[in-house]
TIRO-2110 file (N, C-alpha, C; in Angstrom, 1 decimal):
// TIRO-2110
153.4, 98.0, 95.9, N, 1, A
154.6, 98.5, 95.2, CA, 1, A
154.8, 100.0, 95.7, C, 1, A
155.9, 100.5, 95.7, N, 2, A
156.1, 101.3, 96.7, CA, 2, A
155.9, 103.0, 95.4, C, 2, A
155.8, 103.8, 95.5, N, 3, A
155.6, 104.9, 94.9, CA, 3, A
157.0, 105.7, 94.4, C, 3, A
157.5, 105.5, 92.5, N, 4, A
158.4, 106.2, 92.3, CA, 4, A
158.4, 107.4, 91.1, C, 4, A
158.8, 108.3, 91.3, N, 5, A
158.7, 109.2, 90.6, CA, 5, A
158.4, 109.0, 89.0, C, 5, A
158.8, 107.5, 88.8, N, 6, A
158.9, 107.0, 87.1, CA, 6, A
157.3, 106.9, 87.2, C, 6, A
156.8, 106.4, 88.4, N, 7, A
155.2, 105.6, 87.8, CA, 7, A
154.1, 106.6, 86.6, C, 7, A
154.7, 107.8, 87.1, N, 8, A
153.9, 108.7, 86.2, CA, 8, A
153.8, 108.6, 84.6, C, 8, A
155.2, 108.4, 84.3, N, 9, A
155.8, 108.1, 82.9, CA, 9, A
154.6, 106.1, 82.7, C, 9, A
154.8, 105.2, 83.7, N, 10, A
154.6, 103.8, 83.3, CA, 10, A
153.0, 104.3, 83.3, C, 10, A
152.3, 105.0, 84.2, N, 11, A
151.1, 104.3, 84.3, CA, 11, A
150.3, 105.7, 82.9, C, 11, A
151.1, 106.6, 82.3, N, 12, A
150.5, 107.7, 81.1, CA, 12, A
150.7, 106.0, 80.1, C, 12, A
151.7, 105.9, 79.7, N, 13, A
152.0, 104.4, 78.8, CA, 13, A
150.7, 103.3, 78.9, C, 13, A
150.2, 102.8, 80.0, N, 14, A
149.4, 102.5, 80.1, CA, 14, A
148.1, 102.6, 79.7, C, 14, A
147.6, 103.9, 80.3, N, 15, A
146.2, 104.7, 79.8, CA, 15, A
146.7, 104.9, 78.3, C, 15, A
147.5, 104.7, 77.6, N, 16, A
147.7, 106.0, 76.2, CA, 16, A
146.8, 104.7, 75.3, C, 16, A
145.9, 105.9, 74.7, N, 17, A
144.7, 105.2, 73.5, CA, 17, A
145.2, 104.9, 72.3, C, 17, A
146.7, 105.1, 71.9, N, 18, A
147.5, 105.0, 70.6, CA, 18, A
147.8, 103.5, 70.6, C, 18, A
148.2, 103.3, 69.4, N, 19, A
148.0, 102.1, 69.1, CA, 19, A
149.7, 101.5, 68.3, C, 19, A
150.6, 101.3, 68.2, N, 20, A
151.0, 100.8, 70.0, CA, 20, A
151.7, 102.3, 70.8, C, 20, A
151.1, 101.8, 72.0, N, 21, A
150.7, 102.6, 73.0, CA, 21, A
152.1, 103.7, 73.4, C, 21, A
152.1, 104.7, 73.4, N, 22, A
153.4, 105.4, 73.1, CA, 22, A
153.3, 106.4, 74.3, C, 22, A
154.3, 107.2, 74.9, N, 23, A
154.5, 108.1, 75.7, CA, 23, A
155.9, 108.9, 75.6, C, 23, A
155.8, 110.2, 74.8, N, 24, A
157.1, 110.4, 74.8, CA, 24, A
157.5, 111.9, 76.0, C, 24, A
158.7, 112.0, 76.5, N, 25, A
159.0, 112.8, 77.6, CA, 25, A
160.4, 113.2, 77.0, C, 25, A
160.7, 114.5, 77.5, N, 26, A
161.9, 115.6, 76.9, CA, 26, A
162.6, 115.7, 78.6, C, 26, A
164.1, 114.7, 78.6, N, 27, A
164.9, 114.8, 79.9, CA, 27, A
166.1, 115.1, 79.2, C, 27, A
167.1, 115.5, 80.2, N, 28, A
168.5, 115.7, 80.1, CA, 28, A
169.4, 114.1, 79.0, C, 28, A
170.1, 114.2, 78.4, N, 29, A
170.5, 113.0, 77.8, CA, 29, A
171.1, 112.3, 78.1, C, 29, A
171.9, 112.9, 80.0, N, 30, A
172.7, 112.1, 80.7, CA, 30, A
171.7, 111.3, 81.3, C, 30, A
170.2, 111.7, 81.5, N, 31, A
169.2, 110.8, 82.8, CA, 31, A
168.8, 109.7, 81.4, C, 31, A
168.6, 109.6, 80.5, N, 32, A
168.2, 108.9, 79.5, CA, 32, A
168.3, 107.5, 79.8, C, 32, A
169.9, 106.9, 80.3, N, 33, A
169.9, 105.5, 80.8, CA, 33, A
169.1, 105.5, 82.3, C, 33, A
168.9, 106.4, 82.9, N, 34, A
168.5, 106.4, 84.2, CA, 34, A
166.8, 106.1, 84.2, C, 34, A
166.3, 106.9, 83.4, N, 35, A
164.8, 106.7, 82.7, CA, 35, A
164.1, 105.5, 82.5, C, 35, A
165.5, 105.3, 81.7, N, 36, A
164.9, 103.8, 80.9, CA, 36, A
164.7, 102.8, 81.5, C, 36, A
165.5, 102.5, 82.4, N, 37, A
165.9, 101.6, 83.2, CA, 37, A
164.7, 101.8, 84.5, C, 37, A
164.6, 102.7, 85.2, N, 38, A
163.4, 103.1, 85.9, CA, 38, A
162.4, 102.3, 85.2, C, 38, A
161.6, 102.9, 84.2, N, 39, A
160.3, 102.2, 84.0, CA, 39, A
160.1, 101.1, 82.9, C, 39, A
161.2, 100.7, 82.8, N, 40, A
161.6, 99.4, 82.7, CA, 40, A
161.1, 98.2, 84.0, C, 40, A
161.9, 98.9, 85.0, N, 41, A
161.3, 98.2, 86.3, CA, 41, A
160.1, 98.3, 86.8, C, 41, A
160.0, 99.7, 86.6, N, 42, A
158.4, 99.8, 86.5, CA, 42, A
157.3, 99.2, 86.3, C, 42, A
157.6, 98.2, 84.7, N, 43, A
156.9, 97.6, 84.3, CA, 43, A
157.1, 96.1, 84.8, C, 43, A
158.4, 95.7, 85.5, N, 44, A
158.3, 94.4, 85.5, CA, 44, A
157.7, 94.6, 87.1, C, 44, A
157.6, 95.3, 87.9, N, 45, A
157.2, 95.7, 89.4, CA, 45, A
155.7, 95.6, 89.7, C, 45, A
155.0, 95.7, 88.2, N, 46, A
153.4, 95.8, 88.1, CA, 46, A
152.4, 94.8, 88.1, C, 46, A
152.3, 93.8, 89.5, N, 47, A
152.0, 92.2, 88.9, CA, 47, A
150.5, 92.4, 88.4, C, 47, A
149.7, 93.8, 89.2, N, 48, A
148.8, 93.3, 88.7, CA, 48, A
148.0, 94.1, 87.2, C, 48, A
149.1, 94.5, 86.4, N, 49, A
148.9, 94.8, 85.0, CA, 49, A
149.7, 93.6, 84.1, C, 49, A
150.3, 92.7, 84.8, N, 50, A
150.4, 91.3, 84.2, CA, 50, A
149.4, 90.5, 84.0, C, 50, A
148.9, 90.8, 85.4, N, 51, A
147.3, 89.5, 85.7, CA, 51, A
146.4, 90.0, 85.0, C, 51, A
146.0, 91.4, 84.8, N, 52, A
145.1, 92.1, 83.6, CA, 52, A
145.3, 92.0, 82.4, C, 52, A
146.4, 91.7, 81.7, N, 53, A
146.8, 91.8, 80.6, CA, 53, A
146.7, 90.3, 80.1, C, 53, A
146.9, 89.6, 80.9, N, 54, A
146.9, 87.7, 80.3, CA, 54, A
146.0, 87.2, 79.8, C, 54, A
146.0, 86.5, 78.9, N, 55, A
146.9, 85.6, 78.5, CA, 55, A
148.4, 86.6, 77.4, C, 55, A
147.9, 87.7, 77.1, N, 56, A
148.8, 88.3, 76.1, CA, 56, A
150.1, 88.7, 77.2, C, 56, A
151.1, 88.8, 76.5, N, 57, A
152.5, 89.8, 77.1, CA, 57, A
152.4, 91.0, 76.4, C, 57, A
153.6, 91.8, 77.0, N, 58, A
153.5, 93.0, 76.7, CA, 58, A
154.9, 93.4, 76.7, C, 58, A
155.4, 93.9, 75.8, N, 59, A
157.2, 94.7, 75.1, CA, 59, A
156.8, 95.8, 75.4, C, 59, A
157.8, 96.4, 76.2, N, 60, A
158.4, 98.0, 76.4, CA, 60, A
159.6, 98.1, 75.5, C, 60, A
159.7, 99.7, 74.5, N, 61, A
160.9, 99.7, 73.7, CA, 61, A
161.2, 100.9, 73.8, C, 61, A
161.9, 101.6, 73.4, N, 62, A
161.7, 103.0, 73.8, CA, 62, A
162.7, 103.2, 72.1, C, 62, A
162.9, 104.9, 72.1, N, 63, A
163.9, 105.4, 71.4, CA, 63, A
164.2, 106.5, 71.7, C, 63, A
165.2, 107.4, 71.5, N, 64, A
166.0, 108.2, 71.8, CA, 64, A
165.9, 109.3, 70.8, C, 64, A
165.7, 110.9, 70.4, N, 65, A
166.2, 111.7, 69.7, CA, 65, A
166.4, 112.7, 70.1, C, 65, A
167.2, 113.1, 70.3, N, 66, A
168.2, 114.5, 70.9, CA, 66, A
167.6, 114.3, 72.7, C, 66, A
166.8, 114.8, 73.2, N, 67, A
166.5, 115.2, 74.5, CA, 67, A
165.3, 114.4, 74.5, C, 67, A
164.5, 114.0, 73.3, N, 68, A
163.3, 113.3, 74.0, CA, 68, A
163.4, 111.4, 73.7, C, 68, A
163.2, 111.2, 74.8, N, 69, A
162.4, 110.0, 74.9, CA, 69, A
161.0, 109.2, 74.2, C, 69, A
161.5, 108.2, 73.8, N, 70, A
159.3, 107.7, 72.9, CA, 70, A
159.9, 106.6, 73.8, C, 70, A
158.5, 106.0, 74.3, N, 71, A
158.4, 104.6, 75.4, CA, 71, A
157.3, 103.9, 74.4, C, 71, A
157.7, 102.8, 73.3, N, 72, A
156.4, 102.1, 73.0, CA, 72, A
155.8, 100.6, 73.9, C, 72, A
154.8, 100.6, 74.1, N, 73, A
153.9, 99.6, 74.8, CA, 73, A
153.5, 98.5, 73.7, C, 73, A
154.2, 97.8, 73.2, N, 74, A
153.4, 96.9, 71.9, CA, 74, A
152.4, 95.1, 72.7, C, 74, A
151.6, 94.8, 72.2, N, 75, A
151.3, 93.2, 73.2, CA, 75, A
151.0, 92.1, 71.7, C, 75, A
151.7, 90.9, 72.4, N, 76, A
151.7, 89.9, 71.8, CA, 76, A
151.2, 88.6, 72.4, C, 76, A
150.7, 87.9, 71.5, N, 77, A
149.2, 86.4, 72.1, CA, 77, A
150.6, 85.6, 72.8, C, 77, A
150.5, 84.9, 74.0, N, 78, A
151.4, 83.8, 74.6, CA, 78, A
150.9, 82.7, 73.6, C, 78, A
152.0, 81.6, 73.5, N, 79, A
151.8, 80.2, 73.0, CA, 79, A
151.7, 80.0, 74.5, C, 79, A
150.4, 78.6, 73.9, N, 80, A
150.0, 77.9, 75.3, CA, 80, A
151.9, 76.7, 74.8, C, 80, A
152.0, 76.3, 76.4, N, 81, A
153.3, 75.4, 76.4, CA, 81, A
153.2, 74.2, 75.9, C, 81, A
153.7, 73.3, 75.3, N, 82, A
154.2, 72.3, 74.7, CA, 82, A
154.2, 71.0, 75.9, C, 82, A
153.2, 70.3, 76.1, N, 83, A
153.1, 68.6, 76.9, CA, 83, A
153.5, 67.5, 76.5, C, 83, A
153.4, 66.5, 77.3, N, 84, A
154.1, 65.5, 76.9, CA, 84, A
152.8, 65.2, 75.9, C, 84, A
151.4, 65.6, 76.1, N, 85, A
150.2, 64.8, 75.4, CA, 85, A
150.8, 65.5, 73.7, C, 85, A
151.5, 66.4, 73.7, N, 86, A
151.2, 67.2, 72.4, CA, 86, A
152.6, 66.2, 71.7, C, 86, A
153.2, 65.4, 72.2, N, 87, A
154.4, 65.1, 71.4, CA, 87, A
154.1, 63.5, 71.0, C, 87, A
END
């Protein structure tokens, strides 16, 4: 994966020991959709904090007030899928 100026923001989110896992950063309020969207991709760009993280998923949400940014990291258990044996 190639090196972008967001990873700083995805991989603090990551390490953060809070519970659910939060990172908040103070940008201009025009870059705000620019932000988001960055490490947003960020996260889907990360296969192998997918492969670490499984069987669970993992939600990125952020919020907005005045100038700063909150990025929450929340994880939830996968349902195993539905077979023909289960029906």
């Amino acid at each position: 994966m190639a090196y972008s100026e967001y990873d700083g923001i995805w991989n603090a989110l990551k390490a953060s020991k809070d519970f659910p896992k939060q990172v908040s950063i103070t940008a201009n309020r025009l870059l705000h959709p620019r932000i988001i969207k960055a490490v947003t991709k960020r996260k889907w760009l990360d296969l192998g904090y997918k492969i670490q993280i499984e069987p669970k998923t993992s939600i990125l949400t952020h919020t907005s007030k005045g100038s700063v940014i909150t990025f929450f990291l929340t994880y939830h258990a996968n349902h195993s899928p539905i077979t023909i044996k289960d029906i």
